[in-house]
C-alpha positions as CSV (number, residue, x, y, z in Angstrom):
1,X,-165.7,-125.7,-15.6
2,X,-163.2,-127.3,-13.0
3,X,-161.5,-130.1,-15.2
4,X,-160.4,-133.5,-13.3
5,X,-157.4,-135.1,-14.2
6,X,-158.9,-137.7,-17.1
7,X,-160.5,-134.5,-18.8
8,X,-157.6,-133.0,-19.3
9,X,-155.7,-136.0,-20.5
10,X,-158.5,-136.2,-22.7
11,X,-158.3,-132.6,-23.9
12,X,-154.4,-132.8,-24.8
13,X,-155.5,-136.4,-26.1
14,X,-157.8,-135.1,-28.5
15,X,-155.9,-131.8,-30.1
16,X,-152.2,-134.3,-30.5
17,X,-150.4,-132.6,-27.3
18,X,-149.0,-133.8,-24.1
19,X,-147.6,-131.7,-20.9
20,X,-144.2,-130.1,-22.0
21,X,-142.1,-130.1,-18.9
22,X,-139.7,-127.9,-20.8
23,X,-142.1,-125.7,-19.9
24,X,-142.9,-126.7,-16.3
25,X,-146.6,-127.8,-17.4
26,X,-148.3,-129.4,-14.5
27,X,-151.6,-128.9,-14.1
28,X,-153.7,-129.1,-10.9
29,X,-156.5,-131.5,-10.5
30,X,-157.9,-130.8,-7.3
31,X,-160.9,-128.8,-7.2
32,X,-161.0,-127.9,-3.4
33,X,-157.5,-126.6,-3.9
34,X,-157.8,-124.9,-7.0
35,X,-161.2,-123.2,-5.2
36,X,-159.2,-121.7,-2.0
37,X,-157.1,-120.2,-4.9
38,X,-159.9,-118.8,-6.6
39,X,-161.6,-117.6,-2.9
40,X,-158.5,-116.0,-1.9
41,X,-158.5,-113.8,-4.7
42,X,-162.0,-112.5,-3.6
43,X,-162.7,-111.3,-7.2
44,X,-165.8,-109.3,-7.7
45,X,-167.5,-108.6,-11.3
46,X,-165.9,-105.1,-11.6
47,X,-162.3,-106.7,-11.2
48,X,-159.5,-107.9,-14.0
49,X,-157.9,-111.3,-13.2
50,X,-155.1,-112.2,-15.0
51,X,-154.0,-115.5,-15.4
52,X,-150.5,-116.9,-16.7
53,X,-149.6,-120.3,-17.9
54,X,-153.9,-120.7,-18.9
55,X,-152.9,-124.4,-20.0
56,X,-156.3,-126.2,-20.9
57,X,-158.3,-123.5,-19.6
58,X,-159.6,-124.7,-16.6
59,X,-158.8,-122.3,-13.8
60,X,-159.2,-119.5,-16.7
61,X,-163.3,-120.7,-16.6
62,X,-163.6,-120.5,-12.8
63,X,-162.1,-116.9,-13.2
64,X,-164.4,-116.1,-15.9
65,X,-167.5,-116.8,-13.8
66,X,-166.1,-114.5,-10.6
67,X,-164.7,-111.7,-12.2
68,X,-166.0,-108.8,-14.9
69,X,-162.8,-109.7,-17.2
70,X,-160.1,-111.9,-17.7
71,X,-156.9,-111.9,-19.4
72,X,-155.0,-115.2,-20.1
73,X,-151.8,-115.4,-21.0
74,X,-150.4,-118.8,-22.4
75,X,-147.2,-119.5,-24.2
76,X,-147.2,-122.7,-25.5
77,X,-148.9,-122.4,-29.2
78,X,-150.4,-126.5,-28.8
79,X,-152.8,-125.0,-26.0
80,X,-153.5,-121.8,-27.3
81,X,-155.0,-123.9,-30.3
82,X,-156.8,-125.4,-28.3
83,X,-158.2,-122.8,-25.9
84,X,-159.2,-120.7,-28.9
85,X,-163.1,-121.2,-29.3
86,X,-163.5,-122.7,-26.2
87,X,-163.6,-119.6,-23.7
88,X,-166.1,-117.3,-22.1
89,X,-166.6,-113.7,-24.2
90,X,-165.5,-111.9,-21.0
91,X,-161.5,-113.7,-21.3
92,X,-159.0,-112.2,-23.6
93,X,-156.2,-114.5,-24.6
94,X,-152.5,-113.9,-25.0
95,X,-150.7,-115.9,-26.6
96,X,-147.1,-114.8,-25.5
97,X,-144.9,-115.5,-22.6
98,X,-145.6,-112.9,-20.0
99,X,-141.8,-112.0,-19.5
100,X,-140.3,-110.3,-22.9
101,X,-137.1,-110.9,-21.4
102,X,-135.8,-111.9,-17.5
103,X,-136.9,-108.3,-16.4
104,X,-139.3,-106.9,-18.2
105,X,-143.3,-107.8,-18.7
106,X,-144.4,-108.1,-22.2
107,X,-146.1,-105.4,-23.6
108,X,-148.5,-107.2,-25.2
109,X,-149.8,-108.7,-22.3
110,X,-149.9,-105.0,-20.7
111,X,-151.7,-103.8,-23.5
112,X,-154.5,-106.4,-23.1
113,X,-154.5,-105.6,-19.3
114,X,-155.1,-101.5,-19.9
115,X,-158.0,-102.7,-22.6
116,X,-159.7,-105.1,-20.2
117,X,-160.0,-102.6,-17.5
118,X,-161.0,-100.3,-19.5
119,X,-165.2,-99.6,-18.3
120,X,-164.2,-101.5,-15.1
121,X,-163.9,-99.8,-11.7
122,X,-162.5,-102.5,-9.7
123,X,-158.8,-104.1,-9.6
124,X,-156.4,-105.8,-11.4
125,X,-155.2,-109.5,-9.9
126,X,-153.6,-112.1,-10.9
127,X,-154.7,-115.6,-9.9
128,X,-152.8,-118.6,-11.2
129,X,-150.8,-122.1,-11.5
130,X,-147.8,-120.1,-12.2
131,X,-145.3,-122.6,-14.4
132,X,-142.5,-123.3,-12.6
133,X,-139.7,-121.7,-15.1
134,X,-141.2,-118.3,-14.7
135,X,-142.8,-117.9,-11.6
136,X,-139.8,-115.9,-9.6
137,X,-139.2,-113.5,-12.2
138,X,-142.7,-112.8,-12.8
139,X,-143.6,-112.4,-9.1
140,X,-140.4,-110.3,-8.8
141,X,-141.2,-108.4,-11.7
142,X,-144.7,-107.8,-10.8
143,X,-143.1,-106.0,-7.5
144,X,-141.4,-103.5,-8.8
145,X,-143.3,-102.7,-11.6
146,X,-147.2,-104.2,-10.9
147,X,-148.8,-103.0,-14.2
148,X,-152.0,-102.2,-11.6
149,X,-152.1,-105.7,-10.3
150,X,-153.0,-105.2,-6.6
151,X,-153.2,-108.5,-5.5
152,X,-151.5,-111.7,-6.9
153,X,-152.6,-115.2,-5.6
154,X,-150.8,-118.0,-7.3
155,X,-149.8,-121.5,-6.5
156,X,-145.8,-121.9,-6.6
157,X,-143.0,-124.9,-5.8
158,X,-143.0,-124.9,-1.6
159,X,-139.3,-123.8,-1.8
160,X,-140.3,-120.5,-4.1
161,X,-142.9,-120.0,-1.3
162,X,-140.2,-120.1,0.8
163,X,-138.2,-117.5,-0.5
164,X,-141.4,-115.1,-0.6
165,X,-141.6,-115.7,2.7
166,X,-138.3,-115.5,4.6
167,X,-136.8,-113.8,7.0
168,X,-133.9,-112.2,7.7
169,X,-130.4,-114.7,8.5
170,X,-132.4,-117.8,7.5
171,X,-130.7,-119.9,4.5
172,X,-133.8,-119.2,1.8
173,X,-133.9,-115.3,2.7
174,X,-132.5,-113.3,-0.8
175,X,-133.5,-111.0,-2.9
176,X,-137.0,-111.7,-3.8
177,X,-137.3,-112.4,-0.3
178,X,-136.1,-108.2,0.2
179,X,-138.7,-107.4,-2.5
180,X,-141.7,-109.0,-1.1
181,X,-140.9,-107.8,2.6
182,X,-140.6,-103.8,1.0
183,X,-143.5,-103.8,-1.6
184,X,-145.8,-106.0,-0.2
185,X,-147.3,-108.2,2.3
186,X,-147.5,-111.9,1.8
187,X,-149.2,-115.0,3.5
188,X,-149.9,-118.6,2.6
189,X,-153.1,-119.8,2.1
190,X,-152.5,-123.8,1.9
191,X,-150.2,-126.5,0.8
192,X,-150.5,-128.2,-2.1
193,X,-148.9,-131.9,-2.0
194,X,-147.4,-133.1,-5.8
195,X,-149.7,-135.8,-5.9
196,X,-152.3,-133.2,-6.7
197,X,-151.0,-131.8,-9.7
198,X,-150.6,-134.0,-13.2
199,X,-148.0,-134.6,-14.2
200,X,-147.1,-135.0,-11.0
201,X,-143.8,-133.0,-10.0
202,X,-141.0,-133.8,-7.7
203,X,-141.9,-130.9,-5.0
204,X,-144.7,-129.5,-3.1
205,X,-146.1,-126.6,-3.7
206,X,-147.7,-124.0,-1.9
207,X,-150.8,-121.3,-2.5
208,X,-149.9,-117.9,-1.7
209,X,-151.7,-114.5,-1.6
210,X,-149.3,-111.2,-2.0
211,X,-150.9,-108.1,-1.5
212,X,-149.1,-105.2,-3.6
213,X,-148.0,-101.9,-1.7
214,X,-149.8,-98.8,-3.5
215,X,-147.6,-96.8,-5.4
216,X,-148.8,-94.0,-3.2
217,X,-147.7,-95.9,0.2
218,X,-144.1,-96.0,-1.9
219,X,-143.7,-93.2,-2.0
220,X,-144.5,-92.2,1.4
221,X,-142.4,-94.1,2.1
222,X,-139.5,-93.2,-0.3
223,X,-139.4,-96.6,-1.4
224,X,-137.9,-97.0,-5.0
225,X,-138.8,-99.9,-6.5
226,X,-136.4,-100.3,-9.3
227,X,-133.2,-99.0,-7.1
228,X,-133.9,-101.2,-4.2
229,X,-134.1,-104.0,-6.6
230,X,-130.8,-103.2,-8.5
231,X,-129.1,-102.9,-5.2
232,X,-130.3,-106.2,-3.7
233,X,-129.8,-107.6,-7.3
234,X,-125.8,-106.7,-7.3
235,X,-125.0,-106.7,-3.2
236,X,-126.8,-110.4,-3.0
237,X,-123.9,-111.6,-6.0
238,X,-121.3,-111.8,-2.9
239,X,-123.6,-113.0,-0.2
240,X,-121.0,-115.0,1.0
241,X,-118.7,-111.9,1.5
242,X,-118.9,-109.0,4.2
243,X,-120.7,-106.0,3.2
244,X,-117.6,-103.5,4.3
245,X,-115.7,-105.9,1.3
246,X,-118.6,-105.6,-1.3
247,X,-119.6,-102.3,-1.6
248,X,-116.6,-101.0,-2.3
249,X,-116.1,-103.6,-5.0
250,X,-119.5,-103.5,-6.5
251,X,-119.7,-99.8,-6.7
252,X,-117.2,-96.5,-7.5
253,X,-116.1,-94.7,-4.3
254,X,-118.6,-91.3,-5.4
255,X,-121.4,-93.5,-4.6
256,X,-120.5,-95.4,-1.7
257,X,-118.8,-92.5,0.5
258,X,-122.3,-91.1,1.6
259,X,-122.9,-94.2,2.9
260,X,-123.6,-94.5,6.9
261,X,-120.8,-95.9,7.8
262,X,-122.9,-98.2,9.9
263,X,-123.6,-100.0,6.4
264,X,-120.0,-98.8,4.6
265,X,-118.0,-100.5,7.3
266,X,-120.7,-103.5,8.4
267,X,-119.1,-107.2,9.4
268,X,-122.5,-108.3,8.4
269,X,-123.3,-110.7,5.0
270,X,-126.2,-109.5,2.6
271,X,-128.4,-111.8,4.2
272,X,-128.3,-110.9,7.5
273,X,-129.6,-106.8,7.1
274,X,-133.6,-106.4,7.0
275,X,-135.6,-104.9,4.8
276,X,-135.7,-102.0,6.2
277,X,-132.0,-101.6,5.9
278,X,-131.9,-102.8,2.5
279,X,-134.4,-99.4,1.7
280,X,-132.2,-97.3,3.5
281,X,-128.8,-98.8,1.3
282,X,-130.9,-98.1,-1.5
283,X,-131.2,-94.4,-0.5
284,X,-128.2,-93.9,0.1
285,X,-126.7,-94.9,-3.6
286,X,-128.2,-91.9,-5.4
287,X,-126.9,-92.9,-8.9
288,X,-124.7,-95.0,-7.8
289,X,-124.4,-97.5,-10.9
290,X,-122.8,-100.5,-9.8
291,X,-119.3,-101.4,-11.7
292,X,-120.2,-105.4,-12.9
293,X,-123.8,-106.6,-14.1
294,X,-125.4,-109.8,-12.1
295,X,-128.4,-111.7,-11.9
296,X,-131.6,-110.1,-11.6
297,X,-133.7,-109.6,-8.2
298,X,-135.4,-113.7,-8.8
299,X,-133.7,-115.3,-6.3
């Protein structure tokens, strides 16, 4: 059941807790928003929806009603006291961050996945108020290594929207930005002002559906995930510089002298080449370990 604003202040009232912005808890009270979320998932009773950041459970009951299973992951131990009990026999809850580390989904939460699609013929999605602190690297994440998640529809801050979203030379355009272009295909759905969410948070945020590529269509494609991410991941460190000054700096000459040297000897900064030509960098670095370590593919 769709919980309104003085329900779930009631809720947290009742078990001791409040919203723990550590954590990015805001939770969104608007029911015709929180149902084009739900629609755009277009869940059927043969599919898995997965849900992180389950909070009092409210989304996680709409979910329950549309599809055959659900899995729900929530972190903070306050609310997984007090979902426990309280949820439909077709949700599973995990009670774990979904990340076990920046890059790297927890296994716990895959197991549960592979269990709840077990008997089920129909597709993994995720739908859900993704928490602010993890949304990019879980999105990201989810890209190059979906776990079976075909679609994921998920409200997000406006300005991670639009990241997902950009294009080529624009200011917000970066590696998750490469990512999404290359292994999916992304749209928004609608806006979602601040005063709609409790607590109420400083930004807008947006609802956006991201259709996963099929692992099959990668690899028609010769699309590898985890290289193309590594690549954008390390080039993007120096977006600032030219890419004739960072690739010989990021990466031993062995890998880099196959390189076209339309990309070897390019005037052009990271965040001017499409995607297309970020696949192609990414095929041409066979191996080609980068010499320094940077941030991960979130940004």
């Amino acid at each position: 059941m769709f919980q309104t604003q003085r329900q779930i202040q009631t809720l947290l009232a009742g078990a001791g807790l409040r919203p723990n912005r550590r954590l990015g808890q805001c939770f969104l009270i608007d029911r015709h928003r929180m149902g084009r979320l739900v629609d755009s998932a277009e869940l059927t009773d043969r599919d898995v929806a997965l849900e992180v950041g389950a909070g009092t459970g409210s989304l996680t009951s709409l979910l329950a009603e549309r599809a055959g299973r659900v899995v729900a992951c929530e972190v903070d131990p306050g609310l997984v006291r007090l979902l426990r009990g309280t949820l439909a026999d077709n949700v599973t809850l995990v009670p774990a961050d979904a990340l076990a580390g920046k890059h790297r989904l927890n296994p716990m939460l895959l197991a549960a996945l592979d269990a709840a699609a077990e008997g089920l013929a129909g597709r993994r999605v995720l739908v859900a108020n993704l928490p602010y602190d993890i949304a990019t690297p879980l999105i990201a994440e989810l890209l190059i290594e979906p776990a079976g998640i075909e679609r994921m529809c998920f409200t997000v801050q406006k300005e991670v929207g639009e990241r997902l979203l950009a294009e080529p030379g624009s200011k917000t355009y970066g590696p998750v930005s490469v990512l999404t272009a290359l292994l999916g295909r992304a749209e928004s759905v609608a806006s979602v002002p601040a005063r709609l969410f409790w607590p109420r948070p400083r930004v807008d945020s947006v609802i956006l559906r991201l259709d996963v590529l099929a692992p099959h269509r990668r690899a028609e494609r010769d699309l590898d995930a985890r290289q193309i991410a590594d690549v954008v991941r390390t080039v993007f460190l120096h977006r600032r510089k030219m890419l004739r000054t960072i690739l010989p700096d990021a990466y031993p000459p062995p890998a880099i002298t196959g390189l076209p040297e339309a990309l070897r000897t390019s005037p052009r900064r990271p965040e001017q080449l499409t995607p297309c030509e970020w696949a192609a960098l990414a095929r041409s670095l066979p191996g080609g370990a980068p010499r320094r370590s940077g941030p991960g593919c979130d940004g």
